[in-house]
C-alpha distance (Angstrom), angle and dihedral (degrees) to the residues before:
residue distance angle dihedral
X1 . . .
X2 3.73 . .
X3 3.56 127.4 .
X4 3.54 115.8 -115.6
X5 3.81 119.8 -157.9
X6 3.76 121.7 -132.7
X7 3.95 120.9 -141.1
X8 3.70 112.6 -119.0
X9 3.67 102.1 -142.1
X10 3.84 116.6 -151.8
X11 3.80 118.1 -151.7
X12 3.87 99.7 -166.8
X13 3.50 120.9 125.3
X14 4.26 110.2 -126.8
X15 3.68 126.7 -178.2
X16 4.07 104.2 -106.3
X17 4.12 106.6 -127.3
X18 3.82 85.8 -134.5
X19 4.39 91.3 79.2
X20 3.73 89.3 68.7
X21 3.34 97.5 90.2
X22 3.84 105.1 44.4
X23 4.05 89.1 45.6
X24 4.05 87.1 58.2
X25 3.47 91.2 38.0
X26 3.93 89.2 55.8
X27 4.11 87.0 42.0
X28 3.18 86.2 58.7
X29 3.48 110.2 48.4
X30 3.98 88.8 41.8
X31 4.00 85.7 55.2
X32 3.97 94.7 47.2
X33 4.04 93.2 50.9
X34 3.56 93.1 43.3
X35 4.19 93.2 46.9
X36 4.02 82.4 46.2
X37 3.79 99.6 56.0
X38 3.72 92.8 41.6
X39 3.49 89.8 49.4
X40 3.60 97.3 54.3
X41 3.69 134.2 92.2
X42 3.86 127.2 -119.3
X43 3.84 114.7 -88.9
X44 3.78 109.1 -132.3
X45 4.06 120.2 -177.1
X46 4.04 125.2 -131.8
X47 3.77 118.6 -150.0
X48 3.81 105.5 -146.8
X49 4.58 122.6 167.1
X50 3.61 82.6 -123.2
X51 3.79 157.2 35.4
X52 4.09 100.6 -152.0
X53 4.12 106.3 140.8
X54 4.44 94.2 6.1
X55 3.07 105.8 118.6
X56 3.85 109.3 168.4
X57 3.71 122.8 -124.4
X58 3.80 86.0 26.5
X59 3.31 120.3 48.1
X60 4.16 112.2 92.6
X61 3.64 131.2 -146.3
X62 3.64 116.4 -135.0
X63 3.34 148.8 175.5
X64 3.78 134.1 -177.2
X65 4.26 82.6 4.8
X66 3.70 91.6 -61.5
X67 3.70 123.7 110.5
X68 3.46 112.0 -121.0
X69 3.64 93.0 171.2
X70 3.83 154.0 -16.6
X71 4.05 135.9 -139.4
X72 3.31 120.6 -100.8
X73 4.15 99.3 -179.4
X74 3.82 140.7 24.5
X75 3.71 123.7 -161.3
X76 3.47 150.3 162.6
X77 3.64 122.1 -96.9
X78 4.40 124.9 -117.2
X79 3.78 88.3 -104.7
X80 3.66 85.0 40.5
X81 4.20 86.7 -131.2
X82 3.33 93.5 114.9
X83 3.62 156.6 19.2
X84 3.36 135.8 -87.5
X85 4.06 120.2 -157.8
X86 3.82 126.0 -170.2
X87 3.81 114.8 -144.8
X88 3.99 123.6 -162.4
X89 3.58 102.8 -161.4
X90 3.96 130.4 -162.4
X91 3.73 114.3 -109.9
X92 3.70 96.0 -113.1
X93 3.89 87.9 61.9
X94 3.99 90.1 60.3
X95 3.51 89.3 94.0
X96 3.81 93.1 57.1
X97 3.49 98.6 68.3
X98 3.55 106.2 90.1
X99 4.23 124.1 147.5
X100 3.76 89.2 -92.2
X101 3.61 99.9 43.9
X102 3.71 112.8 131.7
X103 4.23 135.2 -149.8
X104 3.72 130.4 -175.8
X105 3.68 135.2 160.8
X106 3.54 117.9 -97.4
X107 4.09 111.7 -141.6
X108 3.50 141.3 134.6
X109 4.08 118.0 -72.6
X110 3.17 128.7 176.8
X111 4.04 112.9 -159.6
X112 3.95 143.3 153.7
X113 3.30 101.8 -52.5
X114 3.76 97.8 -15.9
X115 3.84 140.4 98.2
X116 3.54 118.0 176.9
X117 4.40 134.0 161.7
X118 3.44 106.6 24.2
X119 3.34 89.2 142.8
X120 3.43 84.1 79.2
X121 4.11 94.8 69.8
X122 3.56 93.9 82.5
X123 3.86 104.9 22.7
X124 3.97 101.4 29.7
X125 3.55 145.0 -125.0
X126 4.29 113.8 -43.7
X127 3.99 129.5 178.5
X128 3.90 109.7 -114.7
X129 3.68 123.2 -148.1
X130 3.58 125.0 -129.1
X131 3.81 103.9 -174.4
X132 3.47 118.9 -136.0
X133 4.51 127.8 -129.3
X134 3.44 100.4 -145.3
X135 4.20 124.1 108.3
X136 4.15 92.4 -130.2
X137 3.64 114.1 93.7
X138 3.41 126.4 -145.7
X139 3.50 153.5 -159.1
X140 4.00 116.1 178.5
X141 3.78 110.6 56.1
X142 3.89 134.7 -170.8
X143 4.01 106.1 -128.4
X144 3.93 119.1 -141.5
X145 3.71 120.0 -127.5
X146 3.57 93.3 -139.5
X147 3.73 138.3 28.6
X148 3.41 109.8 -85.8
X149 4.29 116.3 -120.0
X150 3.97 92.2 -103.6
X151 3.25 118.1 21.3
């Protein structure tokens, strides 16, 4: 007769090799949102009577010639009267956004007297920053229609 061998079964539970990767891959991902909203600036919104030269995703906020941030939404306002623009600004600009802080759009006018923005022709319109002296911060701001005398 021939000896036939019996399979030892073994009932313990072991952790398979093959969950390494989507465990890291989930680290990962949980470590790249988390550095991302931490890394990010605070969104603030601008009420302006109109949209002309916004266009979200593209249009920057600067001040002094540096961008200190760009909108991310247009829409209309409750009374629908006006527009409402979300900002996501840089985290260096946090400190700019005091009670009196002020934002216009930069674009070219022609008045009495006056020409101002054509830089804009080629480049288009952008919201400058005026920052503000006050202690308050703030994050919901009332934009002027035009530039103001001294900015």
């Amino acid at each position: 007769m021939t000896d036939i061998a019996t399979p030892t079964i073994d009932n313990k539970k072991r952790f398979s090799v093959i969950w390494i990767l989507p465990i890291v891959a989930l680290a990962l991902g949980l470590w790249m949102v988390i550095h991302t909203k931490l890394s990010e600036g605070p969104t603030i919104t601008i009420h302006f009577n109109t949209a002309d030269g916004i266009v979200a995703g593209k249009t920057k906020v600067e001040y002094l010639n540096v961008t200190v941030g760009k909108v991310e939404s247009i829409t209309l306002g409750k009374e629908m009267d006006s527009v409402t623009v979300t900002v996501q600004m840089d985290p260096e600009a946090a400190e700019l956004l005091k009670e009196d802080t002020q934002f216009w759009v930069v674009r070219a006018r022609v008045g009495a007297g006056n020409i101002s923005g054509l830089g804009t022709l080629l480049g288009g319109a952008y919201i400058e920053l005026s920052p503000g002296t006050k202690e308050a911060k703030q994050h919901t701001f009332t934009g002027l229609e035009t530039p103001p005398l001294t900015p």
